[in-house]
C-alpha positions in Angstrom: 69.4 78.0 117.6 69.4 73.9 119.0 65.9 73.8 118.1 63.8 73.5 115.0 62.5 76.6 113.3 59.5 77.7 115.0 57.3 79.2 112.0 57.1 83.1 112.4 53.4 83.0 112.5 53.7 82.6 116.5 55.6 85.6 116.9 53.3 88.1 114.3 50.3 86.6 116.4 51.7 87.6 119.7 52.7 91.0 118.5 49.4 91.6 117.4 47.9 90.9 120.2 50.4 92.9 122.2 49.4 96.0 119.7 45.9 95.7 120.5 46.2 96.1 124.4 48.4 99.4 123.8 47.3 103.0 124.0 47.0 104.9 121.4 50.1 106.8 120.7 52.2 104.3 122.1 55.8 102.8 122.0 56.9 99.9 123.9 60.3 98.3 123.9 61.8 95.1 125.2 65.5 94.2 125.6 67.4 91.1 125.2 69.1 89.6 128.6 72.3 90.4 129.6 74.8 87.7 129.2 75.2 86.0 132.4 79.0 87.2 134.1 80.7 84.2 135.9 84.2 85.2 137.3 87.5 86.6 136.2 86.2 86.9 132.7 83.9 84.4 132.2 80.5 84.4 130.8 77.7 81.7 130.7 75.5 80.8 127.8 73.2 83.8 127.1 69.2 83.2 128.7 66.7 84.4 126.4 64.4 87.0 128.1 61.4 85.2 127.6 59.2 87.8 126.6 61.1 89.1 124.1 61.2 85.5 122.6 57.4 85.7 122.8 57.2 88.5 120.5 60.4 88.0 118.0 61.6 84.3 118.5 65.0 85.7 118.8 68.0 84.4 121.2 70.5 87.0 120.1 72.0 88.7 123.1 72.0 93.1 122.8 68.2 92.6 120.1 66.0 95.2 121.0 62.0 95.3 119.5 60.5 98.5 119.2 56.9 98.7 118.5 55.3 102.0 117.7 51.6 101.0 115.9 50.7 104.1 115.9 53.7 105.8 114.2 53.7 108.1 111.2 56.4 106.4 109.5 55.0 102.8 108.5 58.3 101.5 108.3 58.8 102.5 112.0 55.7 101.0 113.6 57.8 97.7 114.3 61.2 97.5 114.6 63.9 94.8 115.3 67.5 96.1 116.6 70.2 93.4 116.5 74.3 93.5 116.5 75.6 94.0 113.2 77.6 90.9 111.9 81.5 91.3 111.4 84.8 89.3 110.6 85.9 89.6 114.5 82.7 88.8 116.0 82.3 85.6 113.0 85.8 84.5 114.6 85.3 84.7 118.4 81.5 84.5 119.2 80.0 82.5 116.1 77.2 83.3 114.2 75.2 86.6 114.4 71.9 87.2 112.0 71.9 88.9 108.9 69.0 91.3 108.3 67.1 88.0 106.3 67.6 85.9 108.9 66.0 87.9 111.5 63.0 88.8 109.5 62.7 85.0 108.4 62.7 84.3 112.3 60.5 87.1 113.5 58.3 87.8 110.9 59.3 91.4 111.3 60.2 93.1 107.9 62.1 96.4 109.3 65.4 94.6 111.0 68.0 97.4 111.5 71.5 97.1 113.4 72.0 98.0 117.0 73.9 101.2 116.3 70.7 102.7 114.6 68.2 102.5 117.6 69.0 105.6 119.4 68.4 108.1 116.3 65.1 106.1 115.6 63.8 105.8 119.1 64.2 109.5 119.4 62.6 110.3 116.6 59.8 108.0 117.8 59.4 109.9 121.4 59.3 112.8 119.9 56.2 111.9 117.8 54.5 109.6 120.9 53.4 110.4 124.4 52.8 107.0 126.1 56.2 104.7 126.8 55.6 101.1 127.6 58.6 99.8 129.0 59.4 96.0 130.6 60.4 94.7 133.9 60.7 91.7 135.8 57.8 91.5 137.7 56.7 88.1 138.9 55.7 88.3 142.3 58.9 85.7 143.6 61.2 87.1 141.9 64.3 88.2 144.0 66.0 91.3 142.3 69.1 92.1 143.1 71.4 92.3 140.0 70.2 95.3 137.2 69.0 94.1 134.3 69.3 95.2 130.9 66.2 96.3 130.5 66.2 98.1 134.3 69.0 100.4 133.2 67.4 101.2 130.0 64.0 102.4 131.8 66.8 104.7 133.8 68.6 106.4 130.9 65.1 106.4 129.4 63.5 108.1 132.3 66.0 110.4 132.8 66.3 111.6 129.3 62.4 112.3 128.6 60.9 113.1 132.1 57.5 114.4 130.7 55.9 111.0 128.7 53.1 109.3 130.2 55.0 105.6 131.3 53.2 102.5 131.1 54.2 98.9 133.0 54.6 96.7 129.8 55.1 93.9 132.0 51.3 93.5 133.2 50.0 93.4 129.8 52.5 90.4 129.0 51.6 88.6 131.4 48.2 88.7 130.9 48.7 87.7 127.4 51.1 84.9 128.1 48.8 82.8 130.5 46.6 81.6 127.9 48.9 79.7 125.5 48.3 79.4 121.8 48.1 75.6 120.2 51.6 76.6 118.9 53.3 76.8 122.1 50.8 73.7 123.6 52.3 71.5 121.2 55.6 73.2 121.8 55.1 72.5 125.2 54.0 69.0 124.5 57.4 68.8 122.6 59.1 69.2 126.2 57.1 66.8 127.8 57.6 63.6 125.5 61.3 64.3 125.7 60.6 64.5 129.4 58.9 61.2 129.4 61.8 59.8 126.8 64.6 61.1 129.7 62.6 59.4 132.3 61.8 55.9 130.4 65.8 55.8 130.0 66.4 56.4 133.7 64.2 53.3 134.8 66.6 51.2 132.9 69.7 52.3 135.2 67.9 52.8 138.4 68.9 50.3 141.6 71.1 50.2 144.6 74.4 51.8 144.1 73.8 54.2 141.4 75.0 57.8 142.3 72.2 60.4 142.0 74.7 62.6 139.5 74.4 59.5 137.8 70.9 59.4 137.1 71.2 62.9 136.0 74.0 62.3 133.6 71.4 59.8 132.2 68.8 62.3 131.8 70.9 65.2 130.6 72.1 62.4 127.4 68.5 61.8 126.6 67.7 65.3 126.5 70.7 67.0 124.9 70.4 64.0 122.3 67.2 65.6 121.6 67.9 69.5 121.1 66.6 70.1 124.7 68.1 71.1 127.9 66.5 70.9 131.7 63.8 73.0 132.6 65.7 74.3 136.2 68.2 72.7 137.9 67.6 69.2 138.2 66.8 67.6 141.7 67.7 63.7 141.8 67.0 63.2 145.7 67.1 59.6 147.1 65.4 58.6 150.7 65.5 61.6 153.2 67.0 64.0 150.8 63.7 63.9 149.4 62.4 65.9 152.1 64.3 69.0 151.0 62.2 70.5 148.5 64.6 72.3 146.4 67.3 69.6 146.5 70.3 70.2 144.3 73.2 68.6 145.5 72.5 65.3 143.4 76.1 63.7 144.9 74.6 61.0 147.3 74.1 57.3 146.9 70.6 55.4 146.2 70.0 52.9 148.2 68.2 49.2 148.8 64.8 49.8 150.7 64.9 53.9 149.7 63.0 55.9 147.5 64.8 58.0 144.5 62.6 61.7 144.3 63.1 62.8 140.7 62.0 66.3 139.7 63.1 66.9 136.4 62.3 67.9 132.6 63.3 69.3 129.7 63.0 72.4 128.2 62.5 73.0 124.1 62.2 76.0 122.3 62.5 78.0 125.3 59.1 76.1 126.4 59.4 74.9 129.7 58.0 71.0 130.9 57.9 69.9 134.9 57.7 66.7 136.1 58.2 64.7 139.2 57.9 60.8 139.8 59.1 58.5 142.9 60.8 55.7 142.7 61.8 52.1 144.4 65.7 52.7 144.6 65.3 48.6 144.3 62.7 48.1 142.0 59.6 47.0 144.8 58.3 49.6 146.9 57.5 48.7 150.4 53.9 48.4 152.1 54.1 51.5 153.2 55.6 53.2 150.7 53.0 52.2 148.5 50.6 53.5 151.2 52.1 56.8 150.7 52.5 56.8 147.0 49.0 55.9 146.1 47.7 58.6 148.5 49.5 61.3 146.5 48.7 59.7 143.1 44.9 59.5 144.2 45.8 63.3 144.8 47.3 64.2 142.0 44.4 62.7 140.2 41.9 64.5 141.9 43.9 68.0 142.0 44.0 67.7 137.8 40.2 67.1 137.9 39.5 70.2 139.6 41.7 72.4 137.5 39.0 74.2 135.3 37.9 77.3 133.8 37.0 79.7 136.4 38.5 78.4 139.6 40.9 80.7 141.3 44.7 79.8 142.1 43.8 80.4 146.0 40.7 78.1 146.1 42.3 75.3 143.8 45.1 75.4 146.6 42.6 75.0 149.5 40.5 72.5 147.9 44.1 70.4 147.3 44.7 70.5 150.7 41.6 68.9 151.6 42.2 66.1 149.6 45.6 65.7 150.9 44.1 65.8 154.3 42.0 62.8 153.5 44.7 61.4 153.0 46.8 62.0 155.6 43.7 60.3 158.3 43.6 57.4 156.2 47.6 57.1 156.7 47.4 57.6 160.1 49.4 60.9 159.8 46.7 62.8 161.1 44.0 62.2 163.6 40.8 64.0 163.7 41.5 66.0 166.5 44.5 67.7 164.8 42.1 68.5 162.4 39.7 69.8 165.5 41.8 72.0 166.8 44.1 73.4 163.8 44.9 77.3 163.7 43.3 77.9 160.5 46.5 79.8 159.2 48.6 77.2 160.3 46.4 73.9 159.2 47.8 70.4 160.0 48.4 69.1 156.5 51.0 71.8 155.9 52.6 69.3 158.5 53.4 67.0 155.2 52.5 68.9 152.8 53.5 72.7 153.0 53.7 74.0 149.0 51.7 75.0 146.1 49.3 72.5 144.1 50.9 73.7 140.8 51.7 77.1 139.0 51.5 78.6 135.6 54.0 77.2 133.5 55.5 77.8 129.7 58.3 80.2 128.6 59.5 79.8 132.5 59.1 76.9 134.7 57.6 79.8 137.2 55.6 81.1 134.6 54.2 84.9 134.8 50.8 86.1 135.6 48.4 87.2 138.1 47.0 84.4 140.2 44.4 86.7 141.0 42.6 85.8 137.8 40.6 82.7 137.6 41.9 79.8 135.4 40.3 80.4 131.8 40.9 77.5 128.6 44.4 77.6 127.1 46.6 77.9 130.6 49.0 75.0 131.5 49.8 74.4 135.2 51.7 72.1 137.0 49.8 69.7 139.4 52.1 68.4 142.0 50.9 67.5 145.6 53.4 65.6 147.9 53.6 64.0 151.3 56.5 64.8 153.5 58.3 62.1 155.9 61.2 63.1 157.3 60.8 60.9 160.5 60.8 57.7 158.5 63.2 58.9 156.2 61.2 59.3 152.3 59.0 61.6 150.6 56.3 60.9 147.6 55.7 63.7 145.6 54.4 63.4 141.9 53.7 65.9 139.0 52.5 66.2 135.7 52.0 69.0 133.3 48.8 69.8 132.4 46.1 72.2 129.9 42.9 73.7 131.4 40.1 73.2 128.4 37.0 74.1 127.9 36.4 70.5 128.9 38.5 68.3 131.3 41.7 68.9 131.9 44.3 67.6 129.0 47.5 66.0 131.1 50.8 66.2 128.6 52.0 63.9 130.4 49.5 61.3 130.5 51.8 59.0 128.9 54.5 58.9 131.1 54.3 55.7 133.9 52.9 56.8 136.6 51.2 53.7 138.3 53.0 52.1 140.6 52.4 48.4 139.5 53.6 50.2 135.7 56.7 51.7 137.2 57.8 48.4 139.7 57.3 46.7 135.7 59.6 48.4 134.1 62.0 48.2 136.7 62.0 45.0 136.5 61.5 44.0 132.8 65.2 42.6 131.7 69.0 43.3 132.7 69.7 47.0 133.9 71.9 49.6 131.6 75.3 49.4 133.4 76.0 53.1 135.1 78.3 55.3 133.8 81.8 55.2 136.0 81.6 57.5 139.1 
């Protein structure tokens, strides 16, 4: 693993928690991720499927956790499966876990190799009636490859047609909403190497720089730091901007423009996201100050309001209403627009037409049902934006934050944000030289 040792505690804790929300009689079992395929035969870095970091802390591609709490055999009632280690797989693929390893990782004292799962899980279904298995089922997701753990519900499925089968994805989710102060400050890991990335790119930032160049800069800070990004990084200067999802990071940053930046890192498999705007020349204009304090004053006011029992839907709405404020003191929008707005179609979505935030943690998109209401321990992004395609620049800002019993924590709080902080820094001494395009 890049990362530190993350103290097995976590994982017994999730487990347990997992085991308490399962029928009696129960099995559940959760796959590793296939490795991704490229072409011809090439393969990327394996993913870790999230959840079944959650409950192991293990990366390993082919793992498999079986948890039976309910079994007759002790031994049995939890189970870790992983590839056993040889001479030919030490030569071409690197290290695989021994059997202490993986219990020092997990916390889980019956490891086994791969090749002993079917015998065991058998033996398991035999004895059990009620089969929790996992699937991808956050309500974006676009599923069109098979996954490992959709072919194994098949074969399973198809093998023992009479058990009672469970969706062990809902009870996941639930659980993994409300973080645990170990993955907070695990979290809060990502973000100050998120602010370290973004204090470096201030330094190189002005007219000429390449927008893969700011990345490179980011991607040193955070490899140099046993992270990785969050998601594909999107480095958008002056119009680009206005494409939300902007990737192509290959365009120059101009005098007079502003340089979107929607980018973090990622450590321990624990996901940070922000976003901050910046003068491509170190000043922003009159109006784009206009603009930027508007969405800041948003931003602001969107965190406040992110509290224990407020629903997803009406934290949206309320968002939007601020950013509509804003919008009629810009000008933007008049009162009439306002007036005579189809009420599925209102105005603001004009300039500002996504989400306030989202769950976030093991992924950037984190799972759970939004129909709950926010409860103490969630983190969410808060990201609001205004949307100028006509005049050629976008402001949209975002920090990380932690719903509390009290206010709102922000991770990020230490990160510039202000815009007299940001032009400061800017501006404070001779700028890095850029790397060669």
């Amino acid at each position: 693993m890049r990362h530190e040792a993350i103290p097995s505690t976590l994982f017994i804790e999730n487990r347990a928690r997992l085991k308490s929300r399962l029928l009696p009689g129960s099995l559940a079992v959760v796959n590793a991720n296939d490795i991704p395929p490229t072409n011809a035969d090439g393969t990327r870095m394996p993913i870790p499927n999230s959840d079944l970091f959650y409950l192991t802390g293990i990366e390993q591609e082919e793992t498999m956790l079986l948890l039976a709490p309910d079994a007759h055999d002790e031994k049995l009632r939890e189970v870790l499966f992983v590839r056993e280690p040889n001479a030919h797989l030490k030569t071409w693929e690197g290290h695989k876990h021994p059997k202490d390893e993986a219990q020092a990782i997990s916390g889980i004292k019956e490891v086994k190799w791969l090749t002993e799962f079917p015998a065991i899980f058998h033996r398991l279904m035999c004895e059990l009636e009620h089969v929790y298995l996992n699937s991808n089922e956050h309500h974006r997701a676009v599923i069109e490859v098979e996954t490992r753990d959709a072919r194994f519900v098949q074969q399973v499925r198809a093998k023992y047609p009479l058990h009672d089968y469970r969706r062990l994805a809902r009870e996941l989710q639930a659980l993994r909403l409300v973080k645990s102060p170990a993955e907070i400050a695990l979290i809060r890991r990502a973000c100050g190497i998120t602010g370290q990335g973004f204090r470096r790119l201030l330094r190189t930032v002005r007219p000429g720089v390449m927008e893969y160049q700011a990345e490179a800069e980011l991607s040193h800070e955070f490899i140099g730091h046993r992270a990785q990004f969050a998601y594909n990084p999107i480095i958008a200067s002056g119009a680009n901007a206005c494409t939300l999802h902007y990737n192509q990071n290959d365009q120059p940053c101009r005098a007079g423009e502003l340089l979107l930046l929607d980018v973090a890192a990622c450590y321990a498999n624990y996901q940070s996201d922000l976003t901050r705007t910046l003068p491509v020349g170190g000043r922003f204009t009159e109006r784009q100050r206009q603009v930027y304090d508007a969405v800041l004053r948003s931003l602001r006011a969107a965190t406040r309001a992110a509290v224990p029992g407020k629903l997803h839907k009406d934290w949206q709405q309320e968002s939007e209403k601020i950013v509509e404020e804003e919008l009629l003191r810009l000008g933007l929008l008049k009162p009439r627009d306002i007036q005579r707005q189809d009420p599925d179609k209102p105005a603001v979505k004009k300039y500002f037409m996504h989400g306030v935030g989202h769950p976030i943690g093991l992924d950037v998109h984190d799972v759970g049902l939004l129909k709950q209401p926010f409860a103490a321990g969630w983190v969410l992004t808060v990201e609001p934006g205004i949307y100028l395609p006509e005049e050629g620049f976008a402001v949209r800002l975002e920090n990380t934050v932690v719903v509390t019993d009290g206010a709102p924590v922000d991770l990020m709080a230490d990160i510039p944000i202000e815009a007299d902080e940001i032009e400061a820094l800017m501006n404070r001494g001779p700028k890095k030289a850029p790397p060669r395009r």
